[in-house]
Backbone and ligand atoms as CSV (ligand in chain L), in Angstrom:
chain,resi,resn,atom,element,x,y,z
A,1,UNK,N,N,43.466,1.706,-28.003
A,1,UNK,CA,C,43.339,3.126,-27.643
A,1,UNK,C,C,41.975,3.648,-28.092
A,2,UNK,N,N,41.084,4.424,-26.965
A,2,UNK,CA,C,40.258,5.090,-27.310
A,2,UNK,C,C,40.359,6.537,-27.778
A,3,UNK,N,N,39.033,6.949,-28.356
A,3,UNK,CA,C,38.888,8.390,-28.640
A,3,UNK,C,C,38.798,9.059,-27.345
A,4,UNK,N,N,39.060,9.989,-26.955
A,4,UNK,CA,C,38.978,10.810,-25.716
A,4,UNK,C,C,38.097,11.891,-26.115
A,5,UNK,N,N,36.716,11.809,-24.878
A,5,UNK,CA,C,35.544,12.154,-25.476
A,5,UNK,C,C,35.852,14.124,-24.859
A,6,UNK,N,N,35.280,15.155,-25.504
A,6,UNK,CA,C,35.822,16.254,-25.171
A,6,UNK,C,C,34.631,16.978,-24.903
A,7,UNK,N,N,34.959,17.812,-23.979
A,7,UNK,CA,C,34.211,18.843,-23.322
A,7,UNK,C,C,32.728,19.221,-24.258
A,8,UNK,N,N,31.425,19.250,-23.642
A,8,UNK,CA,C,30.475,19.486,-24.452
A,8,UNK,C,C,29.684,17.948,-24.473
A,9,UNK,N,N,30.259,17.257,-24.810
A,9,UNK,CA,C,29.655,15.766,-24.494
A,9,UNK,C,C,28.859,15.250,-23.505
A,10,UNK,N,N,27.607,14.760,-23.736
A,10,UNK,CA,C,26.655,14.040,-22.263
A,10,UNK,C,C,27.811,13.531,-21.578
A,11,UNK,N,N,28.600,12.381,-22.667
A,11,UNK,CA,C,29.026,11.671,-20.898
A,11,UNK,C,C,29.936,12.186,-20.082
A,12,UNK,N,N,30.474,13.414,-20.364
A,12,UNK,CA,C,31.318,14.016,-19.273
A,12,UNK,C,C,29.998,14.845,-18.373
A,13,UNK,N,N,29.059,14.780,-18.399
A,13,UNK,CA,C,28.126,15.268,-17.510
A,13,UNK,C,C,27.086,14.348,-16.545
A,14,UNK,N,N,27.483,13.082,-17.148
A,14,UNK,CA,C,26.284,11.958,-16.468
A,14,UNK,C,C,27.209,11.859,-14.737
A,15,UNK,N,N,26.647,11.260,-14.274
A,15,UNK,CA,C,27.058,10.756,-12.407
A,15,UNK,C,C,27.443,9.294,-12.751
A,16,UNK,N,N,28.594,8.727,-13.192
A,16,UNK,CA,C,29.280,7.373,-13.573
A,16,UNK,C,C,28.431,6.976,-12.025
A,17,UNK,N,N,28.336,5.259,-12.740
A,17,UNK,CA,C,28.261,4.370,-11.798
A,17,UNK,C,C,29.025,3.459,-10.946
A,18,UNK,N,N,28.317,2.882,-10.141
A,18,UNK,CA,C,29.494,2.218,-9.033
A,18,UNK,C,C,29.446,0.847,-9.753
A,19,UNK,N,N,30.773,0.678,-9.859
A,19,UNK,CA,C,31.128,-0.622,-9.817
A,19,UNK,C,C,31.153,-1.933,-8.941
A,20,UNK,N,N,30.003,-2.921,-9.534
A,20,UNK,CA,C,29.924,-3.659,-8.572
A,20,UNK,C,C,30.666,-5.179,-8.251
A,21,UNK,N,N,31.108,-5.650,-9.242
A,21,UNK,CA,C,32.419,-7.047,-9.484
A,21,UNK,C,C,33.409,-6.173,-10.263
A,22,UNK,N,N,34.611,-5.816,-9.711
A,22,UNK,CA,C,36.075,-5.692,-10.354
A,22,UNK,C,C,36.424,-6.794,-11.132
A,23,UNK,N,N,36.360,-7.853,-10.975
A,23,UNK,CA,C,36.551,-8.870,-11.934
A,23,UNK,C,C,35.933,-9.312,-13.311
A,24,UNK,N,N,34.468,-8.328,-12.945
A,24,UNK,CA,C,33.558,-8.279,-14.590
A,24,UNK,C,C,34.713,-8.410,-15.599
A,25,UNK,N,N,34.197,-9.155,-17.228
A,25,UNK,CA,C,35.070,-8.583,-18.338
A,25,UNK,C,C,34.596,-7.473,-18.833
A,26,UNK,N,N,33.493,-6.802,-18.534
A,26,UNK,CA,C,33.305,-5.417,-18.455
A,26,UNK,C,C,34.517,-4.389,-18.172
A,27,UNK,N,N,34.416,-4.694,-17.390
A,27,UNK,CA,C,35.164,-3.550,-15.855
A,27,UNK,C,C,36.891,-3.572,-16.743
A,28,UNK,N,N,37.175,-5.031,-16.511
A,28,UNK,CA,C,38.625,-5.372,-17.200
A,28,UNK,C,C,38.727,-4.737,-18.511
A,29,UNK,N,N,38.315,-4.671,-19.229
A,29,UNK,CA,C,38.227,-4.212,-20.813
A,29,UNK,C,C,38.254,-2.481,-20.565
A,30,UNK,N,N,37.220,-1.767,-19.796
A,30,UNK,CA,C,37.270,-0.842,-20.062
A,30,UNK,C,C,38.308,-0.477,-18.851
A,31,UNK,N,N,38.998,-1.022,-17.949
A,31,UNK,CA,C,40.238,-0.379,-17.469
A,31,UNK,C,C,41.550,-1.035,-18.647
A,32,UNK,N,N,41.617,-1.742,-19.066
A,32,UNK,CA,C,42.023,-2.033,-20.074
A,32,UNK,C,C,42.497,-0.902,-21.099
A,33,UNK,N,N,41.206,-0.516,-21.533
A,33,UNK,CA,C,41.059,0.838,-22.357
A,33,UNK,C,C,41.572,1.697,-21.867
A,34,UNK,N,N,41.262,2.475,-21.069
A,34,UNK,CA,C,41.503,3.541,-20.157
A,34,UNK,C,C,43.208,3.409,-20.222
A,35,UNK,N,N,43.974,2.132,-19.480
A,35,UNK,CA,C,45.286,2.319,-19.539
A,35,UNK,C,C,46.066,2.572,-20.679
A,36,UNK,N,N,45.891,2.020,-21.928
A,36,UNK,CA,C,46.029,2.169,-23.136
A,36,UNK,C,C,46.212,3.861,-23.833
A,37,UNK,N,N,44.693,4.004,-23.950
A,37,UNK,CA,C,44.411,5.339,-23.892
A,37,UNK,C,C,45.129,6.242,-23.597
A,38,UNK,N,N,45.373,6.472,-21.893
A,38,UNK,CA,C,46.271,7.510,-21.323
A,38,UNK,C,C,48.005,6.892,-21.814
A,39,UNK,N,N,48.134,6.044,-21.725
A,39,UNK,CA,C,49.715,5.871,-22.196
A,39,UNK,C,C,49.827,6.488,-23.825
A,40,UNK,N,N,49.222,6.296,-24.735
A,40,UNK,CA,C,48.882,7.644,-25.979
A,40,UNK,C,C,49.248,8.677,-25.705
A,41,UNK,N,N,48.798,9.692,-24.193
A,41,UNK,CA,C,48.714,10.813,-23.929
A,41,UNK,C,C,49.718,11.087,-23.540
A,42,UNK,N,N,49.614,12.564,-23.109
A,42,UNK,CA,C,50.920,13.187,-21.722
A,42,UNK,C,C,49.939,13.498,-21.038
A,43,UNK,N,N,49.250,13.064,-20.516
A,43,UNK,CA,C,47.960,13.226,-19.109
A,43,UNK,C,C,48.548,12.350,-18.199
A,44,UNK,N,N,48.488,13.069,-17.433
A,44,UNK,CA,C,48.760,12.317,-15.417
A,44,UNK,C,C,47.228,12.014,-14.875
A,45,UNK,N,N,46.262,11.619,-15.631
A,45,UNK,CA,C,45.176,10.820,-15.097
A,45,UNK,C,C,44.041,10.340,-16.194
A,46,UNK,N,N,43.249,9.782,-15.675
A,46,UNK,CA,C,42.221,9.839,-17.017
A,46,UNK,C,C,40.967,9.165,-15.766
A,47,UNK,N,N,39.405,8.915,-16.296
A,47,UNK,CA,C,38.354,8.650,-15.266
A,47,UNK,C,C,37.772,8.152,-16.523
A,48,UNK,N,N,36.884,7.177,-16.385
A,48,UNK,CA,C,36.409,6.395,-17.297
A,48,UNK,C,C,35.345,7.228,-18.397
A,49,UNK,N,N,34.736,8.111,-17.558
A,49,UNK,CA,C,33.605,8.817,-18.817
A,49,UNK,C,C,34.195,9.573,-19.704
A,50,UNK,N,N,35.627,9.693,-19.569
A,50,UNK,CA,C,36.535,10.587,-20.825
A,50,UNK,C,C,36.639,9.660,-21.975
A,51,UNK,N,N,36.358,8.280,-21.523
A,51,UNK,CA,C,36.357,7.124,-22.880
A,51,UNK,C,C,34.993,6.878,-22.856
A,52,UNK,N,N,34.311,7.414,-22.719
A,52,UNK,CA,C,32.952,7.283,-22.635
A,52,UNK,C,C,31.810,6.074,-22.235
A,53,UNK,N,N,32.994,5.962,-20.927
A,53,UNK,CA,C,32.230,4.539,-20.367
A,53,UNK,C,C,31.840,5.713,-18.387
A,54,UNK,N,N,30.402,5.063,-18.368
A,54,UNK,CA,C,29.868,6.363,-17.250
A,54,UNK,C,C,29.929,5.526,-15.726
A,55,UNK,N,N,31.473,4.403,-15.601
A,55,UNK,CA,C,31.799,3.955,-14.585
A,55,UNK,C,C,32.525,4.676,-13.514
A,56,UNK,N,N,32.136,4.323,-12.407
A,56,UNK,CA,C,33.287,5.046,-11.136
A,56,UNK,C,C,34.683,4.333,-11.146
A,57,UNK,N,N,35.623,4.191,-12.222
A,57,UNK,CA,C,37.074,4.101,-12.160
A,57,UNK,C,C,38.153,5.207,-12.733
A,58,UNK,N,N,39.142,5.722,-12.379
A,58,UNK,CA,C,40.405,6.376,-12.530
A,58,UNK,C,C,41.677,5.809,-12.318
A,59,UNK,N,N,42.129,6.730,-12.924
A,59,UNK,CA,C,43.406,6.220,-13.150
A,59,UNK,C,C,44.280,7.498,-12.633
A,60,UNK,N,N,45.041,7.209,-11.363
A,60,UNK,CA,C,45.833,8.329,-11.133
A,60,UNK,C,C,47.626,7.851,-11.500
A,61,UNK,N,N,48.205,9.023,-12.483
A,61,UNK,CA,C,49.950,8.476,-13.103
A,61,UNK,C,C,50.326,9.587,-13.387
A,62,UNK,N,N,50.839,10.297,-11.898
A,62,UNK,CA,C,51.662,11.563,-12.145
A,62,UNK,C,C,52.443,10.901,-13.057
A,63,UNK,N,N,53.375,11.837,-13.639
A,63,UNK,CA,C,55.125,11.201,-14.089
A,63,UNK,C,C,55.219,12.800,-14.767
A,64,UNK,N,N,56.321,13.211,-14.918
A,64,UNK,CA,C,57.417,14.414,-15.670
A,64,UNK,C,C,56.542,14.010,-16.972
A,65,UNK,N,N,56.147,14.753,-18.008
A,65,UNK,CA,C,56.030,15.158,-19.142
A,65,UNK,C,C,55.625,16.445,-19.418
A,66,UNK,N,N,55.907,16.288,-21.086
A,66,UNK,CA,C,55.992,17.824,-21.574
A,66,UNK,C,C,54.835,18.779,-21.130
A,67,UNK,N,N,53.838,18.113,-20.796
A,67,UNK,CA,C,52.276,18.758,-19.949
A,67,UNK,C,C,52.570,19.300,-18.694
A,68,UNK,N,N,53.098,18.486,-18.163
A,68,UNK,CA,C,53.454,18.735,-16.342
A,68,UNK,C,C,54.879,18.629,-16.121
A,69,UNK,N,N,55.865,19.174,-16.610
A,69,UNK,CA,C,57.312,19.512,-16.331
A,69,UNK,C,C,57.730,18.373,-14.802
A,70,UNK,N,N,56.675,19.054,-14.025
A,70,UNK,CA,C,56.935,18.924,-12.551
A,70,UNK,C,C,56.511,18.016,-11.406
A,71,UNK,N,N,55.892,17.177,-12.434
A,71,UNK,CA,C,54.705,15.898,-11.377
A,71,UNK,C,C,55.361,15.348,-11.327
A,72,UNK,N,N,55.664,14.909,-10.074
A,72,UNK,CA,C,56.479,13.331,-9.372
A,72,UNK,C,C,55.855,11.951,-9.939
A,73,UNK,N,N,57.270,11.491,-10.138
A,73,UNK,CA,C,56.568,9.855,-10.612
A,73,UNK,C,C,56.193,8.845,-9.877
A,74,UNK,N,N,55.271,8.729,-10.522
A,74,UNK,CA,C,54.369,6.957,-9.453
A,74,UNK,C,C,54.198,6.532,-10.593
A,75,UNK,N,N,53.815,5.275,-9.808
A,75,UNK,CA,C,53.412,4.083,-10.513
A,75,UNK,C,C,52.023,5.070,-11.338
A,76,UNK,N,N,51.564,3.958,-12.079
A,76,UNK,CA,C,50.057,4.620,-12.677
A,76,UNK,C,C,48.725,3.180,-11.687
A,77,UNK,N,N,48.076,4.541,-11.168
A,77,UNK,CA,C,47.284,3.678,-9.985
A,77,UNK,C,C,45.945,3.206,-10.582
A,78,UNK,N,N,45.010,2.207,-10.480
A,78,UNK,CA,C,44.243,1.919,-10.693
A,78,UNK,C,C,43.076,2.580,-9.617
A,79,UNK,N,N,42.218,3.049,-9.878
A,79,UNK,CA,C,41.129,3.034,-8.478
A,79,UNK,C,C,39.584,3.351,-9.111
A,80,UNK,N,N,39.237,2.052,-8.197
A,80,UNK,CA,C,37.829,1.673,-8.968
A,80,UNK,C,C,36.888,2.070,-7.459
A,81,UNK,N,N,35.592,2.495,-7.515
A,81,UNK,CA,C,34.759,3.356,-6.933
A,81,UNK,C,C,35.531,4.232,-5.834
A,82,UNK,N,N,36.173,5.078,-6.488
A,82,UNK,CA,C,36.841,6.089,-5.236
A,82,UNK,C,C,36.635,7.090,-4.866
A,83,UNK,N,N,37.001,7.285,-2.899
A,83,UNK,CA,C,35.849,8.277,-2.513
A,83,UNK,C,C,37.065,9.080,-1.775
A,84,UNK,N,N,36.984,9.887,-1.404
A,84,UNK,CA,C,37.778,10.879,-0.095
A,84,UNK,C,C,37.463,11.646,0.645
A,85,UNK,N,N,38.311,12.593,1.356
A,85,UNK,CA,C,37.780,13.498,2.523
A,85,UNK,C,C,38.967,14.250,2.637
A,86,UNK,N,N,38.902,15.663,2.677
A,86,UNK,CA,C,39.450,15.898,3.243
A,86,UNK,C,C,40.337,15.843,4.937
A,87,UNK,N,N,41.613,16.427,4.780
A,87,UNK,CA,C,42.073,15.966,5.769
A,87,UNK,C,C,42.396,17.261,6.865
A,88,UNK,N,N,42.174,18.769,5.766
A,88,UNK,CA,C,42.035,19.830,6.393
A,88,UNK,C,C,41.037,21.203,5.011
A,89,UNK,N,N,41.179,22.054,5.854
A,89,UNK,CA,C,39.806,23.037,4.713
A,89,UNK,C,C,41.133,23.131,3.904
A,90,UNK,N,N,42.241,23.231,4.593
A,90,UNK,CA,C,43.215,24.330,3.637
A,90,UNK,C,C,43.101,23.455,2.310
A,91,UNK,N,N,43.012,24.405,1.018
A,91,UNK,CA,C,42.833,24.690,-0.497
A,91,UNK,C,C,43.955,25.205,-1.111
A,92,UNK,N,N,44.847,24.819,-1.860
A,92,UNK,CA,C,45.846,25.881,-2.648
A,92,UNK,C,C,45.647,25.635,-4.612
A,93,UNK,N,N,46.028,26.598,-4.827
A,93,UNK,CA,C,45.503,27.063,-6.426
A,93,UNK,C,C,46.745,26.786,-7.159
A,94,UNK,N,N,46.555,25.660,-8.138
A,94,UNK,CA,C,47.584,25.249,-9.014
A,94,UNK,C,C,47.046,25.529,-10.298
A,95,UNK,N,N,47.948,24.950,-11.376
A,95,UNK,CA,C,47.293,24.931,-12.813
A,95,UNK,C,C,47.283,23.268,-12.814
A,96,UNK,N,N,45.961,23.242,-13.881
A,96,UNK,CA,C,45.055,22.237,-14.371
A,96,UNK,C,C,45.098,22.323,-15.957
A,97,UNK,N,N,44.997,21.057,-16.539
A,97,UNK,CA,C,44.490,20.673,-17.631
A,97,UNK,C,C,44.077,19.900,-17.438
A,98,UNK,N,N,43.170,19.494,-19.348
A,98,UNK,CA,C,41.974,17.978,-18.826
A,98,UNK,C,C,41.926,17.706,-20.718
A,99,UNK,N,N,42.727,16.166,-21.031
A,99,UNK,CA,C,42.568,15.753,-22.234
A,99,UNK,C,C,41.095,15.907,-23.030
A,100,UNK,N,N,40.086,16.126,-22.060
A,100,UNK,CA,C,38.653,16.236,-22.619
A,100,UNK,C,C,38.775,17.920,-22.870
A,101,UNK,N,N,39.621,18.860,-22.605
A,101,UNK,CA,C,39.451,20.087,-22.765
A,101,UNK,C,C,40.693,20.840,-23.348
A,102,UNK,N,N,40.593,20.205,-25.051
A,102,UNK,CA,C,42.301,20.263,-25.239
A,102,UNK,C,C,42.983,22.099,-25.384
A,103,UNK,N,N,44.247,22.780,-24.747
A,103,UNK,CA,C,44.035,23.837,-25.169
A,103,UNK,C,C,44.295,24.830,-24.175
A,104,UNK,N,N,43.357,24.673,-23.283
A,104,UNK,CA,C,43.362,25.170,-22.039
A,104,UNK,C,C,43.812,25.443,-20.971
A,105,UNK,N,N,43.998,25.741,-19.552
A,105,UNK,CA,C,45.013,26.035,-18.712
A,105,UNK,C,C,43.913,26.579,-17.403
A,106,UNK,N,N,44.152,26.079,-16.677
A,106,UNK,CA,C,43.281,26.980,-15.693
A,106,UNK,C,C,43.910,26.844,-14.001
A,107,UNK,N,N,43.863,27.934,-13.331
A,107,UNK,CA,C,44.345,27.592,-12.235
A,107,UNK,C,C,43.005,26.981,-10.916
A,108,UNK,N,N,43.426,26.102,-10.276
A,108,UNK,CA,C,41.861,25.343,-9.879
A,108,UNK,C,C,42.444,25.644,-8.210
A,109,UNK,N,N,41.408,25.768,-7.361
A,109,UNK,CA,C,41.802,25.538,-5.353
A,109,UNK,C,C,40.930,24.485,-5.442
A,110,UNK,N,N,42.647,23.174,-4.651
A,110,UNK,CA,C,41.565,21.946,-4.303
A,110,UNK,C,C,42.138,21.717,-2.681
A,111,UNK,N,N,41.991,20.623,-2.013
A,111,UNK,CA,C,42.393,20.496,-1.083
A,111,UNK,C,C,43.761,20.212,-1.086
A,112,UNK,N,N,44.655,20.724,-0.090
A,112,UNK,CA,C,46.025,20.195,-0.272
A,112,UNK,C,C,46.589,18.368,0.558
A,113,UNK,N,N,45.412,18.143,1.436
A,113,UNK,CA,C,45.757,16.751,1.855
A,113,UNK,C,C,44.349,16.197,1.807
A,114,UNK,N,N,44.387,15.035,1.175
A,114,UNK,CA,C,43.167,14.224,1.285
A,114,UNK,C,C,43.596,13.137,2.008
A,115,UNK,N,N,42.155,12.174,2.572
A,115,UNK,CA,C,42.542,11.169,2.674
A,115,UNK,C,C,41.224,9.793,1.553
A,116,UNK,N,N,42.070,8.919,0.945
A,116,UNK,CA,C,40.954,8.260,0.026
A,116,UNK,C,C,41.087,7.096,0.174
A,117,UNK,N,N,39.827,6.472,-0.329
A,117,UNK,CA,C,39.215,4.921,-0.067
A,117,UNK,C,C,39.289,4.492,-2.037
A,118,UNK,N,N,39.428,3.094,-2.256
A,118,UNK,CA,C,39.215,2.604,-3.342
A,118,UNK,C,C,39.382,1.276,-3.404
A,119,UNK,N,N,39.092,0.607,-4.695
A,119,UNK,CA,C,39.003,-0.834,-4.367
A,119,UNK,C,C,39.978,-0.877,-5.666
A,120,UNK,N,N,41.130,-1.612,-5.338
A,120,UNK,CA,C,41.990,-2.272,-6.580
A,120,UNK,C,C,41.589,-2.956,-8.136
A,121,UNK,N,N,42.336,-3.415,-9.050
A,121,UNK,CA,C,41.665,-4.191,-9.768
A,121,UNK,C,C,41.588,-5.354,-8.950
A,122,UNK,N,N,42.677,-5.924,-7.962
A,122,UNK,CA,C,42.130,-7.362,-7.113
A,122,UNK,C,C,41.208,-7.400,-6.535
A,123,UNK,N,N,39.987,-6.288,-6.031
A,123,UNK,CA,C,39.129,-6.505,-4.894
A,123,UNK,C,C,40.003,-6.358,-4.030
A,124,UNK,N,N,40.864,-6.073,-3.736
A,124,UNK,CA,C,41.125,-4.884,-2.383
A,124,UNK,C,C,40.856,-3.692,-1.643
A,125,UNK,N,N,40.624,-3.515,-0.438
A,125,UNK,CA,C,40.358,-2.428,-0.328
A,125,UNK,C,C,41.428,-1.412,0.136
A,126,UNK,N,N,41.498,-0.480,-0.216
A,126,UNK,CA,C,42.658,0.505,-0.238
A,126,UNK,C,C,42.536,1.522,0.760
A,127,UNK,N,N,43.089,2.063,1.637
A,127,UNK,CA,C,43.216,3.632,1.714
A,127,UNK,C,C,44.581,4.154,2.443
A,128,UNK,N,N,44.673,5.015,1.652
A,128,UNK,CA,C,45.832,6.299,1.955
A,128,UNK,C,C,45.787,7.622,1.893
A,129,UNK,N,N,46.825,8.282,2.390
A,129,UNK,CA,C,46.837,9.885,2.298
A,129,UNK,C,C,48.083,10.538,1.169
A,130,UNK,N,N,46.998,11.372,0.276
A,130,UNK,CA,C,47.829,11.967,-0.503
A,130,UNK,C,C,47.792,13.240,-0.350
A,131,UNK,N,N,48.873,14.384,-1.010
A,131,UNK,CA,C,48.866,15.293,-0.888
A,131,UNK,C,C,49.675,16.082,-2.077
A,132,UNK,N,N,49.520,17.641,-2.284
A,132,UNK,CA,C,50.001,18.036,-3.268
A,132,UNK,C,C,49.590,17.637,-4.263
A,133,UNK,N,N,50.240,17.482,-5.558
A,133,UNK,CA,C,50.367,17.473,-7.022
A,133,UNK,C,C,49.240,16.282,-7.209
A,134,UNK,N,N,49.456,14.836,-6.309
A,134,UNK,CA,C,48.640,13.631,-6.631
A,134,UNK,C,C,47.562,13.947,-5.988
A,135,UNK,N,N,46.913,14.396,-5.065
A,135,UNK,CA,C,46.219,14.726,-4.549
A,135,UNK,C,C,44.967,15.753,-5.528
A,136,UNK,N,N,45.504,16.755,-6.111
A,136,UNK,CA,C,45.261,17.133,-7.249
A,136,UNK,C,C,44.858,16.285,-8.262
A,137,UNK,N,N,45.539,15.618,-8.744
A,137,UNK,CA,C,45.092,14.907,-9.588
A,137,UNK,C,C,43.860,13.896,-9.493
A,138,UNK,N,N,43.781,13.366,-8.356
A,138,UNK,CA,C,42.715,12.608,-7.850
A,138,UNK,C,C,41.347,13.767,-7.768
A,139,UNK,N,N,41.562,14.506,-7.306
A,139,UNK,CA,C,40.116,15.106,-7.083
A,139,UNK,C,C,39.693,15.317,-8.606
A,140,UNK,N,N,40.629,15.936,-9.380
A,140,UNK,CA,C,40.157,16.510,-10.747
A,140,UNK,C,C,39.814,15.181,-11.361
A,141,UNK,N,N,40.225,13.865,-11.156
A,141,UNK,CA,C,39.509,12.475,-12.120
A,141,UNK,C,C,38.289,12.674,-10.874
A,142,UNK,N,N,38.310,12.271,-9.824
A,142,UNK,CA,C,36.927,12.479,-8.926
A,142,UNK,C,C,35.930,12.991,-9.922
A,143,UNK,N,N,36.343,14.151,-10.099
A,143,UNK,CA,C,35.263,15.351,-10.558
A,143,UNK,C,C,34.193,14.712,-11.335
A,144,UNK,N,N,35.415,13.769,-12.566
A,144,UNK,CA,C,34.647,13.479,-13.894
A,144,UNK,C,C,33.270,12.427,-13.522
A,145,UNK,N,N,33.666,11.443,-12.201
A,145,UNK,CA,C,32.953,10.896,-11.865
A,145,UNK,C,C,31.531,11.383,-11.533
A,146,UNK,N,N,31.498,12.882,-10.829
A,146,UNK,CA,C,30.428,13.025,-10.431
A,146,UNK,C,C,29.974,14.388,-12.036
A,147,UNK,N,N,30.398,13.955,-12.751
A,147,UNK,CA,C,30.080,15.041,-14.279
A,147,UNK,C,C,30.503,16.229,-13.960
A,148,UNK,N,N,31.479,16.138,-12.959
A,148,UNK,CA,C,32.077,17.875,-13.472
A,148,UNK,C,C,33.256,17.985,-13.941
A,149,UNK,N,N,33.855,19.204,-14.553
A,149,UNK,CA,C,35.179,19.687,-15.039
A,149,UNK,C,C,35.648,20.471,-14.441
A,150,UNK,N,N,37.169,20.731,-14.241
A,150,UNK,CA,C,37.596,21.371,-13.710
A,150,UNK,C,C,37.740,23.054,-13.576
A,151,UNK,N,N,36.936,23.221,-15.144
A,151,UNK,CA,C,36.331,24.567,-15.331
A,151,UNK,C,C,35.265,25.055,-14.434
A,152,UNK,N,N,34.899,24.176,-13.941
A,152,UNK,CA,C,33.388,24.006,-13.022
A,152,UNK,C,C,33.959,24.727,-11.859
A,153,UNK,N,N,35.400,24.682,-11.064
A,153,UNK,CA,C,36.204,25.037,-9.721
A,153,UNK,C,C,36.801,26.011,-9.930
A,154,UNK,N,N,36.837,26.811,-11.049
A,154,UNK,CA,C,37.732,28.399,-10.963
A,154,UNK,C,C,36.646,29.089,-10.826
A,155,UNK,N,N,37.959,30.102,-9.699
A,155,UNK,CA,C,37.250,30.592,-9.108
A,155,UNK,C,C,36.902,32.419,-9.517
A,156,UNK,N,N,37.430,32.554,-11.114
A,156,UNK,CA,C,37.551,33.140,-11.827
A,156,UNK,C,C,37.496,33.120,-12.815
A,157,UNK,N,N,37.023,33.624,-14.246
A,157,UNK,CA,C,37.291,33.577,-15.804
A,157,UNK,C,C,38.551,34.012,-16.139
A,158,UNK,N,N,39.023,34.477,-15.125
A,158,UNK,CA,C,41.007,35.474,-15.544
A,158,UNK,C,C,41.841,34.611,-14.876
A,159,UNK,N,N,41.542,33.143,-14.717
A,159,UNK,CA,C,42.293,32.496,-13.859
A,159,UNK,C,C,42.278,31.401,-15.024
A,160,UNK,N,N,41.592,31.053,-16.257
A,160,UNK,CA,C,41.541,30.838,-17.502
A,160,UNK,C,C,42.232,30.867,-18.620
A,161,UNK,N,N,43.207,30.134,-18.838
A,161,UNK,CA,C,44.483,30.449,-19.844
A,161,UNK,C,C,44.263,29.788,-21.067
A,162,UNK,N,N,44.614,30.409,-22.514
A,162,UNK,CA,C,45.306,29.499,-23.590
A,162,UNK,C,C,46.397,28.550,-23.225
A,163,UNK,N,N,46.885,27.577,-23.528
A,163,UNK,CA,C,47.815,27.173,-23.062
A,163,UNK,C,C,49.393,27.532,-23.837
A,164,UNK,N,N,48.671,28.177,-25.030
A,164,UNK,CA,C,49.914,28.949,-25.136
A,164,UNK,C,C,50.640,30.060,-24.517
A,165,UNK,N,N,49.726,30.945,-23.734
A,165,UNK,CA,C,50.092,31.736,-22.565
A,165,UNK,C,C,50.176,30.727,-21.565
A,166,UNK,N,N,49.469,29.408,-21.460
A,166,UNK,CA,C,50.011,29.015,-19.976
A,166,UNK,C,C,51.734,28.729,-20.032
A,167,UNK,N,N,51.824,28.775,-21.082
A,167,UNK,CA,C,53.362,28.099,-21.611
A,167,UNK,C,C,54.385,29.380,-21.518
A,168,UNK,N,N,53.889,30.126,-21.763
A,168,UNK,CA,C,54.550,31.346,-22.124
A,168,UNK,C,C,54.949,31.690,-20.292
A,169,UNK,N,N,53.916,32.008,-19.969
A,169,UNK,CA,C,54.253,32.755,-18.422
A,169,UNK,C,C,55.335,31.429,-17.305
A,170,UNK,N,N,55.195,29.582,-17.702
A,170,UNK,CA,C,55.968,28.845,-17.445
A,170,UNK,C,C,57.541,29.112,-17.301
A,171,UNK,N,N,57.875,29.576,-18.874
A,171,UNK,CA,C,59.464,30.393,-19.441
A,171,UNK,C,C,59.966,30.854,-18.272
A,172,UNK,N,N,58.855,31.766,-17.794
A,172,UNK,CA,C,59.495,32.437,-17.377
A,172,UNK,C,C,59.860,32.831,-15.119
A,173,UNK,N,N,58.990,31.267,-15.289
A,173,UNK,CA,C,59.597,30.762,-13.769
A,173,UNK,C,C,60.629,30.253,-13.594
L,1,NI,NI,NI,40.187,15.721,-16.887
């Protein structure tokens, strides 16, 4: 298990690189890490520069925990240089957190259907369409790839929560 590097840090701001052999013991070690790492957590994703390695891999693993009550379970996905597109403009505004930003709460507009490309740990090439909650989650590890946070996408400072008010106003849905 790594340290999970937190907000304020270069490497959550560098442009991670592309990965060029999935099979490196590079690559293996630090997805290695990465899986480790997030199983520690209650995070439904993690992107490699949060362990402070400035590679293009994520890890997308909705599942129910005390963080996200409500994320559907999947498997926990591997995806090494991954890209997408939207599949329409439409945007809807959920709440966000980010283990690099412990505390916090923010409501973010991302796309509601993507469609994305990635390469497995086998050297496969991948693509599918996600939507909702995972869909979400993918763009916000995206982000880290290209050095942004999800603070970077509100579209407001009052859209900005403690997460003890994010918890609080939860109660009471
Ligand atoms: Ni994050």
């Amino acid at each position: 298990m790594r340290e999970i590097v937190q907000l304020g840090a270069e490497a959550l701001r560098k442009k991670a690189e592309a990965v060029g052999d999935v099979h490196d013991d590079d690559i293996r070690r630090i997805i290695a890490d990465m899986q480790s790492t997030l199983a520690g957590t209650q995070g439904v994703g993690i992107a490699a520069p949060q362990i402070g390695e400035s590679r293009r891999i994520i890890i997308v693993a909705s599942r129910p925990t005390p963080r996200y009550p409500h994320a559907p379970q999947m498997e926990p996905t591997v995806m090494i240089n991954p890209a997408f597109e939207p599949l329409s403009d439409h945007k809807e505004k959920d709440w966000e957190g980010c283990l690099s930003i412990p505390g916090i709460r923010a409501l973010v507009p991302r796309y509601r259907e993507i469609l994305i490309r990635y390469t497995d740990q086998q050297g496969n090439f991948v693509e599918l369409k996600l939507d909702g909650f995972v869909a979400r989650i993918f763009q916000h590890e995206y982000d880290h790839l290209e050095g942004r946070v999800y603070l970077d996408s509100v579209e407001n400072n009052r859209d900005i929560f403690s997460e003890r008010e994010y918890f609080k106003l939860m109660e009471g849905c």
